[in-house]
C-alpha positions in Angstrom: 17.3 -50.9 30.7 15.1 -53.1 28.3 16.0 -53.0 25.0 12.5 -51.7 23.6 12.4 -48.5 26.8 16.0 -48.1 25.3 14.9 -47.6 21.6 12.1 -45.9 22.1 14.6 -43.1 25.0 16.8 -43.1 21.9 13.9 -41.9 19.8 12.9 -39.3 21.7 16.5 -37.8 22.0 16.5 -37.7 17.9 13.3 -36.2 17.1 13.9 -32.7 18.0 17.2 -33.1 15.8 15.2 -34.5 13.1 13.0 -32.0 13.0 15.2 -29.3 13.0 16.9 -31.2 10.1 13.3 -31.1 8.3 12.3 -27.4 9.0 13.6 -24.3 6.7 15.4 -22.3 8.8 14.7 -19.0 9.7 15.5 -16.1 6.7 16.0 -12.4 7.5 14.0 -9.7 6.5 15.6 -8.1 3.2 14.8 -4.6 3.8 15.3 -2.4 6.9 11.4 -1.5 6.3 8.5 -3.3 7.2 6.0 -2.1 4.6 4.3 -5.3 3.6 4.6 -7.3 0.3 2.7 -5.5 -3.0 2.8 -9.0 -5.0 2.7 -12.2 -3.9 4.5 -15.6 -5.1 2.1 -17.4 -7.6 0.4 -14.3 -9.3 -0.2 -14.6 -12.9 2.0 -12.4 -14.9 0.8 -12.7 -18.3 0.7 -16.6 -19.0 3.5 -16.9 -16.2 3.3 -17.6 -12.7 5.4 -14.3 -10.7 8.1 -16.6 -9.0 8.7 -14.4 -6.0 7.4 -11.7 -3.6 7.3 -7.6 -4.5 8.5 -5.6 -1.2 7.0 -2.3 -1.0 10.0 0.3 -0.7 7.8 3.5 0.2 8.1 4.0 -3.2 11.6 4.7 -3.2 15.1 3.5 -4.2 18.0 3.1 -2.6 17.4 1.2 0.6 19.7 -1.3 1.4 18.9 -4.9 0.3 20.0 -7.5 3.3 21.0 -11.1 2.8 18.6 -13.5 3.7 21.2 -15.6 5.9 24.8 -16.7 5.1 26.3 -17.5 2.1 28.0 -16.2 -1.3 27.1 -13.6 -3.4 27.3 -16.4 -6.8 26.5 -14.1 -9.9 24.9 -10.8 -10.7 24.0 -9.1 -13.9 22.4 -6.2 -15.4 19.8 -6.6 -18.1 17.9 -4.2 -20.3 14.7 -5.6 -19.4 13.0 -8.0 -16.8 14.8 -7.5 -13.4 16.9 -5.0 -14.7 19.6 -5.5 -12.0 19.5 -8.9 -10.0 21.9 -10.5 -7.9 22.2 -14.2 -6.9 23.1 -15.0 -3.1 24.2 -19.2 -3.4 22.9 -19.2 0.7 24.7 -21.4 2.7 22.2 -24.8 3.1 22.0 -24.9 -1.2 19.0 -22.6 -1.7 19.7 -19.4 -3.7 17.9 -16.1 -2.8 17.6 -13.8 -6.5 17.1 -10.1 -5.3 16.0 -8.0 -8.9 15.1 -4.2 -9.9 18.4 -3.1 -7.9 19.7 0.2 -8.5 23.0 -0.7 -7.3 25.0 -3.2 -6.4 27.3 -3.1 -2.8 30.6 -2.0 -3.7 32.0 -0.8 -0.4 32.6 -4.0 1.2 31.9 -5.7 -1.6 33.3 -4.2 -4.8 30.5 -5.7 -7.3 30.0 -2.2 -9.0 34.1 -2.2 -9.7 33.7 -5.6 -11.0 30.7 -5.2 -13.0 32.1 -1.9 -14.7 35.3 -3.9 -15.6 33.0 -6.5 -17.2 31.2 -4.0 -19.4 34.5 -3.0 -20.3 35.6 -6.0 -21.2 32.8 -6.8 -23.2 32.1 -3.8 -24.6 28.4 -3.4 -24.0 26.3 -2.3 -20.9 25.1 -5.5 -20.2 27.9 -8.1 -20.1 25.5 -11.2 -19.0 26.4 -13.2 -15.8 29.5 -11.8 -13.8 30.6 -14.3 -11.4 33.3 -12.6 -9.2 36.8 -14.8 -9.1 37.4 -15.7 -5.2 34.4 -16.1 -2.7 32.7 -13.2 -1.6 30.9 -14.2 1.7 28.5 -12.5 3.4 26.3 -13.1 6.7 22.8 -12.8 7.5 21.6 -9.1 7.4 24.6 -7.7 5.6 23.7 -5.0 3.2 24.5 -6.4 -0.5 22.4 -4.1 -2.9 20.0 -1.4 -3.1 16.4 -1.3 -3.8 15.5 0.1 -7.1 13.0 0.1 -10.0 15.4 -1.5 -12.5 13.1 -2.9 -15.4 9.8 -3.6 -14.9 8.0 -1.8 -12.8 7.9 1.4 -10.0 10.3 1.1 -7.0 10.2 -1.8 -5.0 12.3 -5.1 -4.2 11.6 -8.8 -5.8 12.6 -11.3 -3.9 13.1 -15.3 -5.2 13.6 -18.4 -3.2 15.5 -21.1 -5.4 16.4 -24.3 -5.3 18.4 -25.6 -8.3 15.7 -25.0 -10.7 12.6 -24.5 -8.7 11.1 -20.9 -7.5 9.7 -21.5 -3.9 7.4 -20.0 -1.8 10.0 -17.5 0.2 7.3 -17.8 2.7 7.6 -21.6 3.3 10.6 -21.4 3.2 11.3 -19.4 6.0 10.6 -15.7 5.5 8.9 -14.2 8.3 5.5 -13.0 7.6 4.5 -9.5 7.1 2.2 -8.3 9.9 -1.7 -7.1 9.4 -2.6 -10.4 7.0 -6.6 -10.8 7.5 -8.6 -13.7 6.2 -8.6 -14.5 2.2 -11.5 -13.0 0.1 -13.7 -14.9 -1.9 -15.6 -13.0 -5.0 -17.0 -15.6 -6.8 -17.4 -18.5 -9.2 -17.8 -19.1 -12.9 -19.4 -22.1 -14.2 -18.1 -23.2 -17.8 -18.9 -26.3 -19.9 -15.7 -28.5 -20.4 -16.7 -30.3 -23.3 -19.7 -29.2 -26.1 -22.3 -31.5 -24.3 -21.9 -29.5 -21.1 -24.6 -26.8 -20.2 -24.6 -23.8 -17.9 -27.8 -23.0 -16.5 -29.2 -24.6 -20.1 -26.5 -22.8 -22.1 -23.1 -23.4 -23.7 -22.4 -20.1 -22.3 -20.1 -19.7 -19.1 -21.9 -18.4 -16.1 -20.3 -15.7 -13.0 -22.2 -16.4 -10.1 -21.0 -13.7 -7.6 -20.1 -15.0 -3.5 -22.2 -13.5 -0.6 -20.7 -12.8 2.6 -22.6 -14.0 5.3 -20.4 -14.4 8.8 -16.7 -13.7 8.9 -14.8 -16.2 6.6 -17.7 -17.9 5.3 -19.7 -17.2 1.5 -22.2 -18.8 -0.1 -23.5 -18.7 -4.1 -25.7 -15.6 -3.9 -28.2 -17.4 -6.6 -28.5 -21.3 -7.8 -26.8 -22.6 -10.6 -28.0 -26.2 -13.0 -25.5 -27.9 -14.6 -25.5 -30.9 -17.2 -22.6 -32.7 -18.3 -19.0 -32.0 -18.3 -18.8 -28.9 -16.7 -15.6 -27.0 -15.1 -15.2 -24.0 -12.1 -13.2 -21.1 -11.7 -12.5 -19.6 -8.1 -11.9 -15.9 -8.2 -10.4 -15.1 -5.0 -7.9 -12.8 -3.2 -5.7 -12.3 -0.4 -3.3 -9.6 1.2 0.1 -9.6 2.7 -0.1 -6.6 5.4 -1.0 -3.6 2.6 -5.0 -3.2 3.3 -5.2 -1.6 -0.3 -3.5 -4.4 -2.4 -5.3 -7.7 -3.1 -2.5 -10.6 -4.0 -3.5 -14.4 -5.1 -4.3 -17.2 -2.9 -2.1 -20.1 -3.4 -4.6 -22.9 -1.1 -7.6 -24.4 -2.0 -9.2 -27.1 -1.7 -12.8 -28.1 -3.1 -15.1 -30.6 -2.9 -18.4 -31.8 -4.0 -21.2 -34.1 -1.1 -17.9 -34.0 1.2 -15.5 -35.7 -1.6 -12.6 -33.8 -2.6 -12.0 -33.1 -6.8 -9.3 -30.3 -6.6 -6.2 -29.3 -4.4 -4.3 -26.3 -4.9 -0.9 -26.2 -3.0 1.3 -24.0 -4.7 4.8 -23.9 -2.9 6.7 -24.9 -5.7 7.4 -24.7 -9.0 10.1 -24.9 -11.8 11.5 -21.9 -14.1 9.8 -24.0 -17.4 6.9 -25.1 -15.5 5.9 -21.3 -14.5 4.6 -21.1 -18.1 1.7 -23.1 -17.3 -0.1 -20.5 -15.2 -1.9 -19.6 -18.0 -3.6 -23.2 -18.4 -4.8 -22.7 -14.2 -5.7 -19.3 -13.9 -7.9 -17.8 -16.4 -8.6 -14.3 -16.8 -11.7 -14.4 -19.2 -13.5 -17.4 -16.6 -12.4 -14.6 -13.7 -14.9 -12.7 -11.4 -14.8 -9.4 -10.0 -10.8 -8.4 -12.0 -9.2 -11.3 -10.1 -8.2 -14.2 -12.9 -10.4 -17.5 -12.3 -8.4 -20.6 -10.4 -9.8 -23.6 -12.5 -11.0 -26.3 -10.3 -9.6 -28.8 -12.6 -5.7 -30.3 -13.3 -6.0 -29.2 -17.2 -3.7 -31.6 -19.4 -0.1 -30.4 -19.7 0.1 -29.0 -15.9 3.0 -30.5 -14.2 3.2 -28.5 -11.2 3.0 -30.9 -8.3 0.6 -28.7 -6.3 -2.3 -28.9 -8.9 -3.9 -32.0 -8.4 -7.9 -33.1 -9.3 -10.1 -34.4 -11.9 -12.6 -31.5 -11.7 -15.8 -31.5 -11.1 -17.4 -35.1 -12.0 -20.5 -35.3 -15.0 -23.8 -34.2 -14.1 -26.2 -35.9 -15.0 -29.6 -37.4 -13.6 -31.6 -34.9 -11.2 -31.2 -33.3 -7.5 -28.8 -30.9 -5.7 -24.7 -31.4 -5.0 -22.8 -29.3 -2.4 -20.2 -27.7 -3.0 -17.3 -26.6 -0.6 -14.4 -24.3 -1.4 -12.0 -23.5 1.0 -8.9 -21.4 0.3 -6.5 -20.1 3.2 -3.4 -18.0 3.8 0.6 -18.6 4.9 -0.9 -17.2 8.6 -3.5 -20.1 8.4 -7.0 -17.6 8.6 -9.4 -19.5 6.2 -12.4 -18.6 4.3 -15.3 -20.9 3.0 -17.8 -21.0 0.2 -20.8 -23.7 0.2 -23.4 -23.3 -2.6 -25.7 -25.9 -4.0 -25.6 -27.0 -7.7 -28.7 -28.4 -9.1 -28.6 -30.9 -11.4 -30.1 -30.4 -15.1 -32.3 -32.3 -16.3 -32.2 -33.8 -20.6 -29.6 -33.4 -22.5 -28.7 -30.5 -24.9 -30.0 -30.4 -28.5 -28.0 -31.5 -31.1 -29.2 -30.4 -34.5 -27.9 -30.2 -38.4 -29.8 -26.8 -39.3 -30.9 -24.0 -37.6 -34.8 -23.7 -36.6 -36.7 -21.1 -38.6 -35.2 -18.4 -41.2 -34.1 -15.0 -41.6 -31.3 -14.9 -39.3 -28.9 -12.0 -38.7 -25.9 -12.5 -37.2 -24.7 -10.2 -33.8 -21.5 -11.5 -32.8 -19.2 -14.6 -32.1 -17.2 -15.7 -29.1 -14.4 -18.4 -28.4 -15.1 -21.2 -25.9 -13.1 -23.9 -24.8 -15.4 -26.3 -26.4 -15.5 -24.8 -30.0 -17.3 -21.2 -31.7 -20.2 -19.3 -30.4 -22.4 -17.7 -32.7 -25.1 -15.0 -31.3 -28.2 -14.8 -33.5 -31.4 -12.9 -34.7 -33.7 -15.5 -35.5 -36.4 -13.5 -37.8 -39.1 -16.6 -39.2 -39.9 -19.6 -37.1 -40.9 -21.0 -40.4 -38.7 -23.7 -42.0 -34.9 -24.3 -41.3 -31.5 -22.6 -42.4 -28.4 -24.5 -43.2 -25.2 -23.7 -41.7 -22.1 -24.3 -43.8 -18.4 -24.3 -43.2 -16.5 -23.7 -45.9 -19.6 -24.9 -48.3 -19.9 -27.5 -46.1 -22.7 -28.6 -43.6 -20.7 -28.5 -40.6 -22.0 -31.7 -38.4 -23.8 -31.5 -35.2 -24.6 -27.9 -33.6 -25.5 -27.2 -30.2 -28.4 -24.8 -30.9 -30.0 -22.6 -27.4 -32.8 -21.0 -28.2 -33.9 -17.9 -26.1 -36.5 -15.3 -26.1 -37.2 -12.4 -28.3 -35.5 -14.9 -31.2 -32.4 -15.0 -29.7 -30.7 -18.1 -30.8 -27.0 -18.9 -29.8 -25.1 -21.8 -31.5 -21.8 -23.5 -30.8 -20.1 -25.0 -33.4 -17.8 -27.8 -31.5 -14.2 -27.5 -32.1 -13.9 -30.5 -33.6 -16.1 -29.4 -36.4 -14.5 -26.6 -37.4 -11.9 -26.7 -40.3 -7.8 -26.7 -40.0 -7.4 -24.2 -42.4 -9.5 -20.9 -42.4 -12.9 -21.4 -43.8 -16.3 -19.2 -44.6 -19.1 -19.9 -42.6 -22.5 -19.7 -44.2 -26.2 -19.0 -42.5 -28.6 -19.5 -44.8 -27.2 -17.8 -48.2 -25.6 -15.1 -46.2 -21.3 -15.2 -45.1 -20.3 -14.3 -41.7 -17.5 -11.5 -42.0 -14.8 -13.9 -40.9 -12.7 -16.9 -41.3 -13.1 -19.7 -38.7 -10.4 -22.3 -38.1 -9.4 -25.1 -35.0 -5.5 -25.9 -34.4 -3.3 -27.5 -35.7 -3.7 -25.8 -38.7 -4.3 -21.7 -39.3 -5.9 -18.7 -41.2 -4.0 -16.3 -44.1 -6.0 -12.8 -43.8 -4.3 -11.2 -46.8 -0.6 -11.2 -46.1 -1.2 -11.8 -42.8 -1.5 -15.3 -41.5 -2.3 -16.4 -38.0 -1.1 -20.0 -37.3 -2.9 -22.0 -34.4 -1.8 -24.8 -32.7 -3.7 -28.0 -31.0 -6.6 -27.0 -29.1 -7.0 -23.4 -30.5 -9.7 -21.3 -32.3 -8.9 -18.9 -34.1 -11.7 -15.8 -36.3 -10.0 -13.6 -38.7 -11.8 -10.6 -40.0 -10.3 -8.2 -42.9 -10.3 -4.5 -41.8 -11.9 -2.6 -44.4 -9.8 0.7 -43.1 -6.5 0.1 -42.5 -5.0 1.8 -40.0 -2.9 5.2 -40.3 0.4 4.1 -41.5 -0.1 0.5 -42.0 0.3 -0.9 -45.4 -3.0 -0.8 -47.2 -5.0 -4.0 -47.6 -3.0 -5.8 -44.8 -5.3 -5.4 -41.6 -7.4 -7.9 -40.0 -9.1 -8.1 -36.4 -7.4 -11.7 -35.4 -9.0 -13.3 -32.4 -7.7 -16.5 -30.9 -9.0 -18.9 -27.5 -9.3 -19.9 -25.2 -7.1 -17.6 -23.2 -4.1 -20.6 -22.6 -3.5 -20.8 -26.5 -2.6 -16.9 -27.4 0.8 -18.1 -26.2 1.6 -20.9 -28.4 0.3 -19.2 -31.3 2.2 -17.2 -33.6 1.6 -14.8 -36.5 3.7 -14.6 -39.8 3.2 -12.3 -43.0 4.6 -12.9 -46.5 6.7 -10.3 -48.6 9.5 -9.1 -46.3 12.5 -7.5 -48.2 15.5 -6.7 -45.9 15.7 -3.2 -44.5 12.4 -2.5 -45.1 11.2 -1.8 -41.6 8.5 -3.8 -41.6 6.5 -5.3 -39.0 3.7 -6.5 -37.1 1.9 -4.1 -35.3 -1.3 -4.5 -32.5 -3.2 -1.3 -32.6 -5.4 -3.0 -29.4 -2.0 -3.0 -28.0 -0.2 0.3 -29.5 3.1 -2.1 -30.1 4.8 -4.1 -32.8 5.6 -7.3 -32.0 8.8 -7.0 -34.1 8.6 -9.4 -37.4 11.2 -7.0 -39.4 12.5 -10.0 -40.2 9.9 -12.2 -41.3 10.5 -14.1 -38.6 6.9 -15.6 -36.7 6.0 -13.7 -34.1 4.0 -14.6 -30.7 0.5 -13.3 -31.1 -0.2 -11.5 -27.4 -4.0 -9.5 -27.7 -7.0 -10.0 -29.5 -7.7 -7.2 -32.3 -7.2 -5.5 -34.9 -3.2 -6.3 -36.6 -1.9 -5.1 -39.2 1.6 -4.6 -41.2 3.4 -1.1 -41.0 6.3 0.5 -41.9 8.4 1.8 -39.0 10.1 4.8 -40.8 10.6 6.9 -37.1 14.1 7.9 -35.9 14.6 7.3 -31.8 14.3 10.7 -29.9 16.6 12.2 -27.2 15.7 14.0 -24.2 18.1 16.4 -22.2 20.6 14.6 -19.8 19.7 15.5 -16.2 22.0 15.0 -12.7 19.3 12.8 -10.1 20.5 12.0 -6.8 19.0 8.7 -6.1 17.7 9.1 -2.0 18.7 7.0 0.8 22.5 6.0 -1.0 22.9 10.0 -2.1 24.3 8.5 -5.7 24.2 10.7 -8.6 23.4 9.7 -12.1 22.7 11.2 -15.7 19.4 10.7 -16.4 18.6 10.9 -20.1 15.4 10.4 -21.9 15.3 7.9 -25.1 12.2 7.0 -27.1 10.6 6.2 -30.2 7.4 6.2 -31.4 7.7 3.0 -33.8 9.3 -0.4 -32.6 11.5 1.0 -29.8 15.5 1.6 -29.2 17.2 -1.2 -29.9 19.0 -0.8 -26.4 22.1 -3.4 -27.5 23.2 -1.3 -30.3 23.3 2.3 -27.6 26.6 3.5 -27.7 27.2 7.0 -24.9 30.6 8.9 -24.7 30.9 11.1 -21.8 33.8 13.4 -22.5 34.9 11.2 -25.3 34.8 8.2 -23.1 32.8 5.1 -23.5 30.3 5.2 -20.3 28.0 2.2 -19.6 24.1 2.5 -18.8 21.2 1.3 -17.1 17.7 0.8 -18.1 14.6 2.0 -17.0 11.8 1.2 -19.5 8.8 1.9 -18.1 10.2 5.9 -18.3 12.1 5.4 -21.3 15.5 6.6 -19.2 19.0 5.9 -19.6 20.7 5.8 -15.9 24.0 6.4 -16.1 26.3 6.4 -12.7 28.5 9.5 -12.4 29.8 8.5 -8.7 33.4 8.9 -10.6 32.7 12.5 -12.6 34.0 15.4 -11.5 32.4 19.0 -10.8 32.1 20.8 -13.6 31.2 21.0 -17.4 30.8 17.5 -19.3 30.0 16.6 -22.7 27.7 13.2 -24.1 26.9 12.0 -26.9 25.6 8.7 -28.2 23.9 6.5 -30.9 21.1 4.0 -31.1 19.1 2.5 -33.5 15.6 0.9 -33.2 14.2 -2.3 -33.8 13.2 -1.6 -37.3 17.3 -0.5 -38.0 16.3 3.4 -38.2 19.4 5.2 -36.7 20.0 8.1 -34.8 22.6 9.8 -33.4 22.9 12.4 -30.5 24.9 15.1 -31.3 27.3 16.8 -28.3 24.9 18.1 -25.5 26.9 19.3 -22.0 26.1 18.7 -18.6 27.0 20.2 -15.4 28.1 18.5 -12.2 27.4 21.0 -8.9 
């Protein structure tokens, strides 16, 4: 045979292996349901990306949880918030499959509830950390290692992660088999928002929702026109299922392109455990559409995810019409398209030192991405009114003027000040302090510090809320929407043991600070400093027989109407015996296992503090085992 017919026979007998060596093997199903997926891999969580799937569990616990193929059960835990109880299966090929809000671990064949009970003992607490057993524990494909749950966050249900070293994959790509009745991704819409202060929306500094018209199956267009100048940015609200009709999850492919040429791709598949913090600087709730959080069609500046890749939409400028294309589509491969035309605007925006006319009154304020909004009354056309920051003239201002003497006017980031300033129409003060990042604004005792690339308003609250310390409340507002998490909140004057702290009243919470401590500013409005004086308060223990596993717990209830139980200081006795707990937050219930009690009359009692340091102690309540 000729040595080039011998290569190319030689080839062909290597490809199939080389494939096989390429492509993820196939995973099993980790329930013994098929109920389809309630949250999909990629959704935003807060400013996070959710790094795995949510398996609907008929809204149960107890069903068993089955290895995803061969391999060693590496380390499991139980933790007072988050996952609650997760297990790490190290599979065989290197990936690691995380399985969280368990309500038990396997301990017939396995023994990990003997092992983590000896840990707590050992440690003294209810949640010991990691727990690696001491020999191999090896399981196969399908074996039942854990049961389902609603540990931590959330109601019953599984959550399922793909790892590799210290990237959550898509469990999807990676070899899960996908849930059956997926249909084609829905698209709701797009807004248009200026990416620098020279950009214009439809003539305005404003952001723009223009809402997608189905016209055939898989296909939207714009349902009105939209003119752009300048720099100017999109957000893709859109939505897709995995087999539950009733329950949108994210889409995780798009592409988009303007005349034919791409500017944006959208692959997400991958993505590390720090990197999952940058959801918040790709999908935007406030440039959103129809609930669903707005995919920015732009690589924003600190993204490292691999999968987000574009320059955005290019500079328009000149006159005419560009196309646009979006098309996002599904693990199954059922696409869906958008088209919509984008007219070009024509001049540029009007830069001015003063405001036209006199007699303004002010209506309300808004954060951009490209600096502060101001809504005005305009009363006179006569003349001009000055505009001061902090007894200053502040530099350019985009002024858009609009009928009925509406007049809206963005001050550009870069003109605002770094530390909290006045802002002056005329010879009247706007009822806030403005300030850009790095820098921040003190609001009384309160003081809000922003970092690079944030705005932050700060308003003193004339009426303090009930309970807070008078004189200390302010309505804080910070933007855009990817800086909230950087920025933190401090306040002056914090004597030990005085139970003090920061509390949202948008949010009903403190955000701790009985320390002093800075503390991550989460929602815009009103903050304020307040005593937590309230004890934690205990519920009657109940026996609950969790369903499909028939295991018996003491179900207890434990709140507080101030900063929370501090859940690592919870001590229980049952029968004068240290007993160790589970967590479910979102009832406010301590789980405890009584598999080992015996029928008959028992006796608890415990004591917890909260986060302020307020004790409280329950005195000797009985229980009966049938």
């Amino acid at each position: 045979m000729p040595m080039k017919s011998l290569r190319c026979a030689l080839f062909l007998l290597l490809l199939p292996t080389f494939l096989l060596s390429k492509a993820s093997p196939s995973l099993h199903w980790p329930l013994p349901i098929h109920q389809g997926c309630t949250s999909s891999y990629g959704e935003t969580r807060g400013q996070r990306f959710h790094g795995g799937v949510d398996f609907r569990t008929n809204y149960e616990e107890g069903w068993p949880v089955l290895a995803l193929a061969d391999g060693v059960v590496e380390r499991f835990r139980r933790e007072s918030y988050g996952y609650g109880r997760v297990l790490y299966l190290r599979l065989d090929d290197g990936r690691t499959a995380v399985y969280g809000h368990l309500c038990r671990f396997e301990n017939d064949s396995l023994g990990l509830e003997d092992l983590l009970l000896d840990a707590c003992r050992n440690a003294g607490t209810s949640f010991p950390g990691d727990v690696r057993p001491k020999s191999p524990l090896r399981v196969k494909a399908g074996q039942v290692v854990a049961y389902a749950g609603e540990m931590g966050v959330g109601h019953p249900h599984l959550h399922l992660e793909v790892r590799r070293g210290a990237e959550q994959l898509d469990p999807f790509e990676e070899g899960l088999p996908l849930p059956k009745g997926l249909v084609r991704p829905r698209i709701l819409g797009v807004t248009f928002f200026p990416r620098e202060s020279g950009g214009l929306v439809n003539g305005s500094p404003m952001p723009v929702s223009i809402p997608a018209r189905r016209t055939t199956a898989g296909h939207y267009v714009l349902s009105r026109p939209v003119t752009l100048f300048g720099p100017v940015d999109a957000a893709l609200a859109a939505n897709d299922c995995l087999g539950i009709a009733d329950k949108r999850t994210s889409v995780n492919d798009v592409t988009a392109s303007l005349d034919g040429k791409e500017f944006f791709r959208y692959d997400l598949t991958a993505f590390t455990l720090d990197s999952r913090w940058e959801a918040g600087r790709i999908l935007d709730p406030e440039r959103g559409y129809g609930g669903e959080p707005g995919l920015i069609l732009r690589r924003s500046e600190g993204v490292t995810i691999p999968g987000v890749r574009g320059a955005g939409l290019p500079a328009f400028s000149g006159e005419g019409s560009r196309m646009l294309e979006i098309v996002t589509s599904n693990h199954k491969g059922l696409t869906s398209t958008l088209t919509g035309r984008l007219v070009v605007g024509k001049g540029a925006p009007l830069w001015r030192l003063a405001l036209p006319g006199s007699g303004y009154r002010y209506l309300s304020s808004k954060i951009l991405p490209t600096g502060l909004l101001l809504k005005l009354r305009r009363t006179s056309n006569r003349g001009i009114t000055p505009l001061l920051v902090d007894g200053h003239t502040s530099g350019d201002l985009l002024v858009d003027e609009g009928t009925k003497g509406r007049v809206q006017v963005l001050i550009p980031m870069e003109n605002l000040p770094r530390e909290g300033a006045a802002i002056t129409i005329g010879k009247k003060e706007l009822p806030f302090l403005a300030a850009a990042g790095p820098g921040g604004i003190t609001a009384g005792k309160l003081r809000l510090n922003l970092p690079a690339g944030a705005v932050g308003t700060a308003k003193v609250v004339v009426k303090d809320p009930a309970g807070s310390i008078p004189g200390t409340a302010a309505d804080l507002r910070v933007g855009p929407y990817p800086m909230r998490a950087p920025t933190t909140l401090t306040f002056s004057g914090v004597p030990p043991g005085s139970g003090l702290g920061v509390y949202s009243r948008n949010g009903g919470r403190y955000l701790k600070g009985f320390t002093g401590a800075p503390v991550h500013f989460r929602d815009n409005g009103v903050h304020c400093i307040k005593a937590d004086r309230s004890r934690p308060q205990w519920g009657t223990p109940r026996i609950h027989t969790i369903p499909n596993i028939k295991a018996r717990e003491v179900r207890l209830k434990l709140w507080d109407r101030g900063s929370g139980p501090y859940l690592k200081s919870l001590r229980l006795w049952i029968d004068g015996n240290p007993v160790y707990f589970d967590w479910d937050g979102d009832k406010s219930m301590v789980r405890i296992p009584a598999d080992g009690l015996a029928k008959g009359r028992h006796t608890l009692k415990g004591s917890v503090t909260d986060h302020a340091g307020n004790p409280s102690k329950l005195q000797t309540v009985t229980f009966h085992i049938p």
